[in-house]
N, CA, C and O atoms as a GROMACS GRO file, in nm:
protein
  252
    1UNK      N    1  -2.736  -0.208   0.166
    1UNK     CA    2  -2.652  -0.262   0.063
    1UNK      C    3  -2.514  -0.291   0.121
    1UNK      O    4  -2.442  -0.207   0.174
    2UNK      N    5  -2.479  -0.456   0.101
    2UNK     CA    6  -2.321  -0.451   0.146
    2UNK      C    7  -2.212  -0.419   0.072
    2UNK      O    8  -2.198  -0.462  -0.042
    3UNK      N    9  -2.125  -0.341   0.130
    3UNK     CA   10  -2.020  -0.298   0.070
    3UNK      C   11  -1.913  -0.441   0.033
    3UNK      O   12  -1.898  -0.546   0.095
    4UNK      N   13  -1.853  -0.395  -0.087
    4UNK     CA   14  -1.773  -0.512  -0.139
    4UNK      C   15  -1.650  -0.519  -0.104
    4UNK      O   16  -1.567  -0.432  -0.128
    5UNK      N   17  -1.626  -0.641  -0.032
    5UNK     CA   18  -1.461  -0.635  -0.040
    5UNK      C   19  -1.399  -0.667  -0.146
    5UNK      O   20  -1.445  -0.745  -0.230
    6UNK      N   21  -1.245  -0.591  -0.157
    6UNK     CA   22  -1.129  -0.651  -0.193
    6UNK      C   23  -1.090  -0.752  -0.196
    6UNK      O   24  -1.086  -0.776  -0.076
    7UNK      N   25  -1.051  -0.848  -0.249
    7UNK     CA   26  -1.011  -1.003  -0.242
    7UNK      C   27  -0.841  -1.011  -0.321
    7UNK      O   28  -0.783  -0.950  -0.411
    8UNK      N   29  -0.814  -1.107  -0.240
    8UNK     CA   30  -0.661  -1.149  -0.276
    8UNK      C   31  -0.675  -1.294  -0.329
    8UNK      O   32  -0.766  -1.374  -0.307
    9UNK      N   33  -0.585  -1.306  -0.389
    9UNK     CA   34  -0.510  -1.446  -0.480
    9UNK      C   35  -0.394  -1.476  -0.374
    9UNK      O   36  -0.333  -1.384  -0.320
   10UNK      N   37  -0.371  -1.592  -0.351
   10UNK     CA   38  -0.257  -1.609  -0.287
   10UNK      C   39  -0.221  -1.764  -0.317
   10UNK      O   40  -0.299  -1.858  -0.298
   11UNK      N   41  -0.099  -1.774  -0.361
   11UNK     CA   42  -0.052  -1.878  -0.402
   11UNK      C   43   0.033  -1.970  -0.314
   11UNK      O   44   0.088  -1.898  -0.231
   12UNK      N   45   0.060  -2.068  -0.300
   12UNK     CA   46   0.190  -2.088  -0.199
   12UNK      C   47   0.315  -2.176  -0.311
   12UNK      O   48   0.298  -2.259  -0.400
   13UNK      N   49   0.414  -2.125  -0.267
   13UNK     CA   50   0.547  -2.147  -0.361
   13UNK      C   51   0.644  -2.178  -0.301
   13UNK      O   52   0.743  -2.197  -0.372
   14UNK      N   53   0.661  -2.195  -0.174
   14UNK     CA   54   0.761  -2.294  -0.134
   14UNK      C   55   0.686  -2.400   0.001
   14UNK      O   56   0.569  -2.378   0.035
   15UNK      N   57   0.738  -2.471   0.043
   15UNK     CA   58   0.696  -2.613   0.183
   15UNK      C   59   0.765  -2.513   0.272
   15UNK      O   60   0.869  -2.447   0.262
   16UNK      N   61   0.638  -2.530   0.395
   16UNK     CA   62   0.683  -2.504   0.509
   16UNK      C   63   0.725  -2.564   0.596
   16UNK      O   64   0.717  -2.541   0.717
   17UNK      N   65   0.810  -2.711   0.500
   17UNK     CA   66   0.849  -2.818   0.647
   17UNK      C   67   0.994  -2.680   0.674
   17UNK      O   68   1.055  -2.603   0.599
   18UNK      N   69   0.992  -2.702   0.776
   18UNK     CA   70   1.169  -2.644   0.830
   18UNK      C   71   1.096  -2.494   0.912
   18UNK      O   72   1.164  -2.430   0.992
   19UNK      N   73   0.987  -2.464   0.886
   19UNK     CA   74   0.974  -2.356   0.945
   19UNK      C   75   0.819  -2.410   1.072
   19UNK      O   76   0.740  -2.504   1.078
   20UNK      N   77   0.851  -2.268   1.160
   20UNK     CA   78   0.770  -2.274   1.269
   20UNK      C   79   0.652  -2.323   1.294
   20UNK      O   80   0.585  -2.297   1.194
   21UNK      N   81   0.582  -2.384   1.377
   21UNK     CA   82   0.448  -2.450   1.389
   21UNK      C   83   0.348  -2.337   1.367
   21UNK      O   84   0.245  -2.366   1.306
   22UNK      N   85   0.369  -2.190   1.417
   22UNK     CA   86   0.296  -2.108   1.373
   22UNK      C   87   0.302  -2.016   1.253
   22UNK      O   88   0.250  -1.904   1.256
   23UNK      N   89   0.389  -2.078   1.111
   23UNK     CA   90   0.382  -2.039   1.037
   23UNK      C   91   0.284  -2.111   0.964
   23UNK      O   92   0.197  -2.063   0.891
   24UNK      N   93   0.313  -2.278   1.002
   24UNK     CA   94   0.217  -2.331   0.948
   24UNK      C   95   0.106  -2.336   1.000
   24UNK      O   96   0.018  -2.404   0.948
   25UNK      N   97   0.085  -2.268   1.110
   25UNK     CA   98  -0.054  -2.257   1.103
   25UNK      C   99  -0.127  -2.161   1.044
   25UNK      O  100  -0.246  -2.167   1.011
   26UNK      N  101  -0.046  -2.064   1.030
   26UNK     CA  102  -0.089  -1.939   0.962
   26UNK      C  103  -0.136  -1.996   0.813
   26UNK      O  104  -0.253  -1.993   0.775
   27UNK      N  105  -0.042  -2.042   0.745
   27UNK     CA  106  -0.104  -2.108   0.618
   27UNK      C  107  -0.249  -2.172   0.604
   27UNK      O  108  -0.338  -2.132   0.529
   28UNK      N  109  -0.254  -2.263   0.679
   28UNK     CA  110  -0.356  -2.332   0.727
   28UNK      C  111  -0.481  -2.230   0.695
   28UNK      O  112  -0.566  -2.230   0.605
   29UNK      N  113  -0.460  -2.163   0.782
   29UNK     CA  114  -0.555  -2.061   0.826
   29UNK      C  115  -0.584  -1.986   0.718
   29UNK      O  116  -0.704  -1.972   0.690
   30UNK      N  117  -0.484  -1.925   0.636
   30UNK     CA  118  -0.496  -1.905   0.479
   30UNK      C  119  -0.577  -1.967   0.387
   30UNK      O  120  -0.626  -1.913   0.287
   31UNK      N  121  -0.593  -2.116   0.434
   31UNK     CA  122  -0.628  -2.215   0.342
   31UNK      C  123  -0.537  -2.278   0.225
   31UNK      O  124  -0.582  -2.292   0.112
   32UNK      N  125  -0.416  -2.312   0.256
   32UNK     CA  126  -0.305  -2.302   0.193
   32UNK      C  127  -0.216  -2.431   0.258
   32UNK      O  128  -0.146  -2.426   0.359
   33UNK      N  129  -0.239  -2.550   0.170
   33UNK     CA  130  -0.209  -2.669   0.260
   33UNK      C  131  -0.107  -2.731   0.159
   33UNK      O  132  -0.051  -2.823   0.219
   34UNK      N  133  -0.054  -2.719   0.020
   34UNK     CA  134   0.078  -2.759  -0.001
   34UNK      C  135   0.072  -2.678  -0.126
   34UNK      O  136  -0.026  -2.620  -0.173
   35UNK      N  137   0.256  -2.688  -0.196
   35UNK     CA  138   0.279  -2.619  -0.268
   35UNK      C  139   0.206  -2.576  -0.383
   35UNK      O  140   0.103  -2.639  -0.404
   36UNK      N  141   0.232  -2.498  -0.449
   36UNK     CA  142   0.104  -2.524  -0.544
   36UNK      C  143  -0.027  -2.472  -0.526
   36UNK      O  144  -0.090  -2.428  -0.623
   37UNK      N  145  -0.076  -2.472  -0.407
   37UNK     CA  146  -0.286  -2.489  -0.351
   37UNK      C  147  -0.277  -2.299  -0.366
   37UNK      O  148  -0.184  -2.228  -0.326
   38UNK      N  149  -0.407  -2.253  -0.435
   38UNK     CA  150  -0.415  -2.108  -0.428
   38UNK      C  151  -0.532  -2.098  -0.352
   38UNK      O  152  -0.593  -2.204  -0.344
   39UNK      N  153  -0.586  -2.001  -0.290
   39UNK     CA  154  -0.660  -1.972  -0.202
   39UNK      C  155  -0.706  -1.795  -0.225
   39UNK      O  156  -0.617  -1.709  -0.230
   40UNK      N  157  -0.798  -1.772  -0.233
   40UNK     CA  158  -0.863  -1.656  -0.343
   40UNK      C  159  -0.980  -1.601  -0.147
   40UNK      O  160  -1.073  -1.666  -0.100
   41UNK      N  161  -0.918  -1.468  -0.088
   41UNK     CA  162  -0.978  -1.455   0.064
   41UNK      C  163  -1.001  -1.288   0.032
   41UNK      O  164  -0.936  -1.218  -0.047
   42UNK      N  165  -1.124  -1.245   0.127
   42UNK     CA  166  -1.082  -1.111   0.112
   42UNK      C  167  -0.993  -1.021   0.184
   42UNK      O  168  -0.946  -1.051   0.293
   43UNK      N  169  -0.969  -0.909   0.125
   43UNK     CA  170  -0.841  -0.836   0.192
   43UNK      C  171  -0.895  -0.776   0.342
   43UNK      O  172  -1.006  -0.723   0.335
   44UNK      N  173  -0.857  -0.776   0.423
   44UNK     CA  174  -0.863  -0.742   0.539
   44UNK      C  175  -0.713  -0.686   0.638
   44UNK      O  176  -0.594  -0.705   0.614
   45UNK      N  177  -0.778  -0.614   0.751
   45UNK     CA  178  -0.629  -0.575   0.792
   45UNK      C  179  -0.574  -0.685   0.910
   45UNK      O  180  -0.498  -0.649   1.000
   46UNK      N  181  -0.624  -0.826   0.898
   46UNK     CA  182  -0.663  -0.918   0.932
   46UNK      C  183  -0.565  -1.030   0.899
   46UNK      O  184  -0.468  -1.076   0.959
   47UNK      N  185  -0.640  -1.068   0.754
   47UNK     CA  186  -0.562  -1.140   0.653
   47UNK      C  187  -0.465  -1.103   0.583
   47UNK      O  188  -0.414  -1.178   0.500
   48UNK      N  189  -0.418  -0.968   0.606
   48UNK     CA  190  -0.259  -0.909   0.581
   48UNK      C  191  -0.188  -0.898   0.686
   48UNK      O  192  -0.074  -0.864   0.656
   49UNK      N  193  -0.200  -0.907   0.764
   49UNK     CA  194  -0.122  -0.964   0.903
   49UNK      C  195  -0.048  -1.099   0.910
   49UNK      O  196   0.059  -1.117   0.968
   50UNK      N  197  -0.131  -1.204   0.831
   50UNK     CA  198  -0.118  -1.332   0.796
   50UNK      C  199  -0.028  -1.342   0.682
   50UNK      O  200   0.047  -1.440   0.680
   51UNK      N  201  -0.024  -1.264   0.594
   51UNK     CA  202  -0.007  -1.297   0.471
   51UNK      C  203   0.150  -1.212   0.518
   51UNK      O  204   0.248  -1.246   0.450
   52UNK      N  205   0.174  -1.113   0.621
   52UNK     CA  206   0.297  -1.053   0.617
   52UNK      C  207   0.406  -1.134   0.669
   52UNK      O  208   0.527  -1.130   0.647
   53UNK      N  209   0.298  -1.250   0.786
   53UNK     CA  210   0.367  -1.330   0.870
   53UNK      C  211   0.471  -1.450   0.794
   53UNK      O  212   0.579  -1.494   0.834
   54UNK      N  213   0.388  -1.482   0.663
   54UNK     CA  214   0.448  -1.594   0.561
   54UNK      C  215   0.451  -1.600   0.435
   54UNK      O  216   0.424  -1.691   0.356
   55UNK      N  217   0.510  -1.424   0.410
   55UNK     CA  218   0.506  -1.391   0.284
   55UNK      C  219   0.653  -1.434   0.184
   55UNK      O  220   0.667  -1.404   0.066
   56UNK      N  221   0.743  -1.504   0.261
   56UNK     CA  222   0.877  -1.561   0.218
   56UNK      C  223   0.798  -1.692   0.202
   56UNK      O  224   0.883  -1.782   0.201
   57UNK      N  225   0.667  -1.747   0.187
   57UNK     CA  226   0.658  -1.865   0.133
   57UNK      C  227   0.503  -1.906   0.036
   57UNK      O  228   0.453  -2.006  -0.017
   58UNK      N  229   0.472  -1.761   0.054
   58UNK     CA  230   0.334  -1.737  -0.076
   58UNK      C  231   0.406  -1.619  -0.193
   58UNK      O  232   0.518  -1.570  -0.192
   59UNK      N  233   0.314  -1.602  -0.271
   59UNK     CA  234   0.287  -1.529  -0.384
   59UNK      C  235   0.117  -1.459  -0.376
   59UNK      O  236   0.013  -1.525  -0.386
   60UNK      N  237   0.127  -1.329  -0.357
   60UNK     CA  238   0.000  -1.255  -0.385
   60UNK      C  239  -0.025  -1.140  -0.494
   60UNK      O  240   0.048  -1.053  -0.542
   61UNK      N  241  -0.205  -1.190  -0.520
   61UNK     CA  242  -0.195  -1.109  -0.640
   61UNK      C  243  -0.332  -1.078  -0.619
   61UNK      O  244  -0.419  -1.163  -0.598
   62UNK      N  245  -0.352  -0.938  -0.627
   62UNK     CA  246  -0.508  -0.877  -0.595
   62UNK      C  247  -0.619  -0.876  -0.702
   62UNK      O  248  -0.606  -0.850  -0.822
   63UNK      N  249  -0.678  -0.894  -0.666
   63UNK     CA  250  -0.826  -0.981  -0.769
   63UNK      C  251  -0.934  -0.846  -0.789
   63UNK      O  252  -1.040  -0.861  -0.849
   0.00000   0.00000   0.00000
């Protein structure tokens, strides 16, 4: 039986023009391609690494 992950909501709320190529890639990678786009991933110690890296330009909310 697989164990269930945790899943996050993550919103994005501001443009990452002005900031680093690897912030935006981090988004990317999020699945998080302009203002507005939410992206619903599970929690990992992985995808909170990501989410710590460009958290001055998302909104998260645990599902």
């Amino acid at each position: 039986m697989a164990k269930s992950q945790k899943k996050i909501r993550l919103k994005q709320t501001r443009s990452a023009i002005g900031f680093t190529r690897d912030q935006r890639a981090t988004l990317r990678g999020l699945g998080l391609r302009r203002v507005g786009a939410t992206a619903e991933i599970e929690d990992s110690a992985a995808t909170r690494g990501m989410v710590r890296k460009v958290g001055h330009l998302i909104t998260v909310e645990e599902v």
